[in-house]
C-alpha positions in Angstrom: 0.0 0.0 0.0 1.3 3.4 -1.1 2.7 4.8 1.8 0.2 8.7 2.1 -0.3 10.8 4.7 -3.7 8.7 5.7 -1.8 5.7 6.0 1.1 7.3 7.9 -1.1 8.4 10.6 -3.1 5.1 11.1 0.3 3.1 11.1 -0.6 0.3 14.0 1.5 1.8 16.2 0.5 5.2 16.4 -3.0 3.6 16.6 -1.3 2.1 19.7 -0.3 5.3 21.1 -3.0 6.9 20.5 -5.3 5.0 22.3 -3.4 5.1 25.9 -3.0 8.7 25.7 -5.2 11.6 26.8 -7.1 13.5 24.0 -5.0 16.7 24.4 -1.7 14.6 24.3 -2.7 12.8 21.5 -3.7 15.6 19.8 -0.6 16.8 20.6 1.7 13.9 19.3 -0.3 13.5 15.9 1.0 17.0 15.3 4.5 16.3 15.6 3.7 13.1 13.9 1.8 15.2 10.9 5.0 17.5 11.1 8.0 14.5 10.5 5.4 13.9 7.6 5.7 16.8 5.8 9.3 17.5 6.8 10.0 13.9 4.4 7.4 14.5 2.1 8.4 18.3 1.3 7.0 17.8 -2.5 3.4 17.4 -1.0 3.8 20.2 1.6 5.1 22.5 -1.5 1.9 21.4 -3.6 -0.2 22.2 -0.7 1.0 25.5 0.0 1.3 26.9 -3.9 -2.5 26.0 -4.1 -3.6 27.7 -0.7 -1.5 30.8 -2.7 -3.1 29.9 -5.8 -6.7 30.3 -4.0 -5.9 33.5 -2.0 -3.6 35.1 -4.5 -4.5 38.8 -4.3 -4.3 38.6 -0.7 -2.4 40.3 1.8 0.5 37.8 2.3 0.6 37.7 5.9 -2.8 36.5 5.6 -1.8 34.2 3.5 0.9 33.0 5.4 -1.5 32.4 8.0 -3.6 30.4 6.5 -1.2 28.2 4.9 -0.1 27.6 8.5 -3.3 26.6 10.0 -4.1 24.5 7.1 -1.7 22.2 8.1 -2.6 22.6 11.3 -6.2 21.4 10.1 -5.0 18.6 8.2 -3.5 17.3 11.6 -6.5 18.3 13.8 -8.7 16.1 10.9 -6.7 12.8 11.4 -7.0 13.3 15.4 -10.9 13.5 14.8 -10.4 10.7 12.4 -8.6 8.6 14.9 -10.8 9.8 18.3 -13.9 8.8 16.4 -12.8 5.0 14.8 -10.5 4.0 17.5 -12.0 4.7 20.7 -14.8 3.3 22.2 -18.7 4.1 22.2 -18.9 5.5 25.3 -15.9 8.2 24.9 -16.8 8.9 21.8 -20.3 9.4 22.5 -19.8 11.5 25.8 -17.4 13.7 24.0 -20.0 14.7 21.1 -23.2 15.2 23.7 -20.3 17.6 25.3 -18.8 19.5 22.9 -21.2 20.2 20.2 -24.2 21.7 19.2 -26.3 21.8 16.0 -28.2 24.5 13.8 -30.8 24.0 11.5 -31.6 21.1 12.9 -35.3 21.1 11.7 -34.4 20.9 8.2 -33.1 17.1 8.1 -36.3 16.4 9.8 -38.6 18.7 7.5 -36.8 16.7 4.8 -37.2 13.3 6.1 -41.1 13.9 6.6 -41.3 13.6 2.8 -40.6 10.2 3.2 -38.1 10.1 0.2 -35.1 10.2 2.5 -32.5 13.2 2.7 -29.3 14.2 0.4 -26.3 15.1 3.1 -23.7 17.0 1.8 -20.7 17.8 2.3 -16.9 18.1 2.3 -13.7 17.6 3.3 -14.2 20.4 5.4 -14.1 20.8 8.9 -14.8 18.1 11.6 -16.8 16.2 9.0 -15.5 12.7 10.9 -17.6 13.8 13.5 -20.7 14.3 11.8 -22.1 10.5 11.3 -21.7 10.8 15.5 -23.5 14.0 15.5 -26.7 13.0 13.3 -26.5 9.2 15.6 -27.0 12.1 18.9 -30.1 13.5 16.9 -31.8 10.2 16.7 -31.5 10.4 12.8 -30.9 7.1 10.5 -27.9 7.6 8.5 -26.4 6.0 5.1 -22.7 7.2 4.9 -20.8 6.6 1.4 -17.4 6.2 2.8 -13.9 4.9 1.3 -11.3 4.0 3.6 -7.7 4.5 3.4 -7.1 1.5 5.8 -8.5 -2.0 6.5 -8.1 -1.7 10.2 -10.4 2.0 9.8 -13.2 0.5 7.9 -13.3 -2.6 10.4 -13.0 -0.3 13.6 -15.8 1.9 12.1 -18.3 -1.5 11.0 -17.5 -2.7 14.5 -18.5 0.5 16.3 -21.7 1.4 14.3 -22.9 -2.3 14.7 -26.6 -2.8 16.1 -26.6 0.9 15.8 -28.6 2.9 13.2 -25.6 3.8 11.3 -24.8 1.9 7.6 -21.7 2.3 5.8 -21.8 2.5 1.8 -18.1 1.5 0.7 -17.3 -0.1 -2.8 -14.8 -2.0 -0.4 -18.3 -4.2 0.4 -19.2 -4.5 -3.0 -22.2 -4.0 -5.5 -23.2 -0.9 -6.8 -22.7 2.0 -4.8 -25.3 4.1 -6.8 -27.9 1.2 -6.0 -26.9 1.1 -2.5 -27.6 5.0 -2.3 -30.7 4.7 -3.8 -32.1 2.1 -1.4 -30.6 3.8 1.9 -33.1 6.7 0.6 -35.8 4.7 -0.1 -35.9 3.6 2.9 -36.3 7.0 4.1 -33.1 7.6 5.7 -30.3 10.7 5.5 -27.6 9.5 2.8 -24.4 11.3 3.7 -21.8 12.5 0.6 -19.4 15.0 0.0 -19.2 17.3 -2.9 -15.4 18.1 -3.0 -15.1 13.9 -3.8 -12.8 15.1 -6.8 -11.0 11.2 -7.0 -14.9 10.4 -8.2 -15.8 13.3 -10.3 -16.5 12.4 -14.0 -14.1 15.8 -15.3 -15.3 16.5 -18.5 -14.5 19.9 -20.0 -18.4 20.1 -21.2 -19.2 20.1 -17.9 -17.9 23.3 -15.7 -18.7 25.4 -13.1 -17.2 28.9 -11.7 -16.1 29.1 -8.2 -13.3 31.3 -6.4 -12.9 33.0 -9.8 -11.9 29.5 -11.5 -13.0 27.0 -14.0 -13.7 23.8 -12.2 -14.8 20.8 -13.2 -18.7 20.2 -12.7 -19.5 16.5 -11.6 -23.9 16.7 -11.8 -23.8 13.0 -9.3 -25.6 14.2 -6.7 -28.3 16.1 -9.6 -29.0 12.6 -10.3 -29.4 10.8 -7.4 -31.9 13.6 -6.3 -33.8 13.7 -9.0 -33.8 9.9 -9.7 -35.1 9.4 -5.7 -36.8 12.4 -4.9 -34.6 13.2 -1.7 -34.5 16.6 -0.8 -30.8 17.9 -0.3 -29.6 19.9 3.0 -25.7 21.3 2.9 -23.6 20.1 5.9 -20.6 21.8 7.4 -19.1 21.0 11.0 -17.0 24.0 12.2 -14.4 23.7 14.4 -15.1 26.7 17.2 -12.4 26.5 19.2 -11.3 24.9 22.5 -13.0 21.3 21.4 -16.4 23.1 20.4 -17.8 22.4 17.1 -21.0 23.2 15.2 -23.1 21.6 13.0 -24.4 23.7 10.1 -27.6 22.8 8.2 -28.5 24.7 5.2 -31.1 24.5 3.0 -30.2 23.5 -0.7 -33.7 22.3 -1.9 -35.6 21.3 1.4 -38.0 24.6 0.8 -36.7 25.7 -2.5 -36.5 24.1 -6.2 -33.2 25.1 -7.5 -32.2 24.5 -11.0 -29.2 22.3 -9.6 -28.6 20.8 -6.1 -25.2 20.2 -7.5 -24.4 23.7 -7.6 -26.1 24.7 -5.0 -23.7 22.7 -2.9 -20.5 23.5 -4.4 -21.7 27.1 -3.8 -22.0 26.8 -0.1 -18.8 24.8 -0.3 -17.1 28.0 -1.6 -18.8 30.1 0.8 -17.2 27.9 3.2 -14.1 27.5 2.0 -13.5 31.4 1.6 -14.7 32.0 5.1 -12.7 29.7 7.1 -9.7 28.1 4.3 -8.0 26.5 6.8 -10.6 24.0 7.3 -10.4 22.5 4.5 -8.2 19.5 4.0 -8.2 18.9 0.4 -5.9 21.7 -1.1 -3.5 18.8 -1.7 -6.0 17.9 -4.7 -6.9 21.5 -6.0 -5.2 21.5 -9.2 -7.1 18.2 -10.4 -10.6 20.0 -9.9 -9.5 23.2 -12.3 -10.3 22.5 -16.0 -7.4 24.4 -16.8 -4.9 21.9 -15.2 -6.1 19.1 -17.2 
C-alpha cells in the first residue's frame, strides 16, 4: 500500500499510542507526527502550499501565510478527529459529542425526512466532518454514509462500532453498486451522507464546468441525479471547528424549501462560501489542481 499521509497516521503503532493517551496529548503527538510527515514528504507540503496561494492570491501575504499555517494545522486536527472517532470506544466517543457540540438547523433534516423520500447530506472535506455521522447518531436520525477507507483496520474499527446501531456504511470495499446502494438507503427514508469536494470520483469533462473562487472547475452533476432519480430533498452540511474542542453543526437548505435548478451547484456554492470563510478548514488543497479544468 502506497505509503500517504492517511496511511502514515493510522500506522498500528501510532494507533497504539493513540489509544493510551489523553485526548489533548494525542492531539498533541499527531501533530509532531503530521509534522516529520511533511518534513520527508516536502514535494506534498510545497503542492499544498502553492494552491492555498493559488486560492488566496491577491491577498495580503501575511494572511496568506496564516492560513497556509493553519491548514496544516487542520489537516493534523482532521486525522485526530479521524482517529478519536474510529479507535476509541462508544462510550468516549459518545460523551465527548453530547459535550462538545451543538447543532443548527436542525429542523431541516427532519422537514426533509417527513417527505418520506429520504435526505441528500452533503458535504466536504471540510471541517470536523468525521464527526458528523456521530452528531446526526446524537439527533436520533438514520444515517447511510458513502465512505472509502484509506485502511482495512479504519473500515473494520468503524463497521465494528456502528454495529446494532442505526448507522450503515456505503463503501465499494463491500461491494455492489454503490449508486444502487444510495438509492435504497433513501428509499428507505433515511439521511444518505456525501461530500461534494469527492474530486477522486468526479466524471471531469470539459463540457461540464462550473465557476467558483474566480476559476474554471470541473462540474461533476452526481448528486443532480441521485436527487432527481429518488426524490430526496438535499440539505448542505458543514461541521465548524469553534475552538477549544467546540464544534458546530451547520444545516443549510439546498432544496428542502426551494427548487433550484441544480442541487449540485447549489452545494459547491455553499462549499465556496465555506471554504473562503474559514480556508483552513479545509483538508483537500493537496488535490486543487485536479478540480481546475485548466490543469487538465
Amino acid at each position: 500500500m502506497k505509503l500517504n499521509i492517511s496511511v502514515f497516521f493510522q500506522s498500528p503503532v501510532n494507533i497504539f499510542l493513540f489509544r493510551h493517551m489523553s485526548p489533548r496529548v494525542a492531539q498533541r503527538y499527531l501533530h509532531i507526527v503530521g509534522f516529520l510527515y511533511y518534513l520527508i514528504n516536502r514535494h506534498e507540503k510545497r503542492v499544498i502550499e502553492r494552491n492555498v496561494r493559488d486560492v488566496l492570491a491577491g491577498q495580503d501575504e501575511s494572511y496568506i501565510r496564516t492560513v497556509v499555517r493553519e491548514t496544516f494545522k487542520g489537516i493534523f486536527t482532521h486525522y485526530f478527529e479521524k482517529m478519536f472517532s474510529a479507535y476509541l470506544d462508544y462510550p468516549t466517543v459518545n460523551k465527548y459529542v453530547r459535550s462538545h457540540f451543538e447543532v443548527q438547523g436542525a429542523e431541516l433534516l427532519h422537514k426533509a425526512l417527513e417527505q418520506g423520500k429520504g435526505c441528500i447530506l452533503v458535504t466536504a472535506h471540510w471541517g470536523a466532518v468525521e464527526f458528523i455521522p456521530w452528531v446526526l447518531h446524537m439527533e436520533s436520525v438514520p444515517t447511510s454514509v458513502i465512505l472509502e477507507c484509506a485502511t482495512a483496520k479504519l473500515a473494520k474499527s468503524l463497521q465494528e462500532k456502528i454495529a446494532n446501531r442505526d448507522t450503515e456504511l456505503i463503501s465499494s470495499a463491500y461491494g455492489g453498486s454503490i449508486f444502487l446502494r444510495a438509492m435504497q438507503s433513501l428509499k428507505s427514508n433515511r439521511v444518505l451522507m456525501t461530500q461534494c469536494d469527492e474530486v477522486d470520483a468526479w466524471r471531469r469533462r470539459k463540457s461540464q464546468t462550473i465557476n467558483l473562487f474566480g476559476r474554471e472547475l470541473f462540474f461533476d452533476n452526481t448528486i443532480d441525479v441521485l436527487s432527481h432519480r429518488s426524490g430526496a430533498p438535499v440539505v448542505a452540511a458543514f461541521l465548524r471547528r469553534t475552538g477549544r474542542s467546540r464544534y458546530t453543526l451547520i444545516l443549510e437548505d439546498v432544496s428542502v424549501l426551494t427548487k433550484p435548478e441544480s442541487t449540485a451547484r447549489g452545494c459547491l456554492e455553499l462549499w465556496q462560501k465555506y471554504v473562503t470563510l474559514y480556508p483552513e478548514q479545509w483538508y483537500q488543497w493537496k488535490k486543487w489542481s485536479a478540480m481546475k479544468v485548466s490543469a487538465a
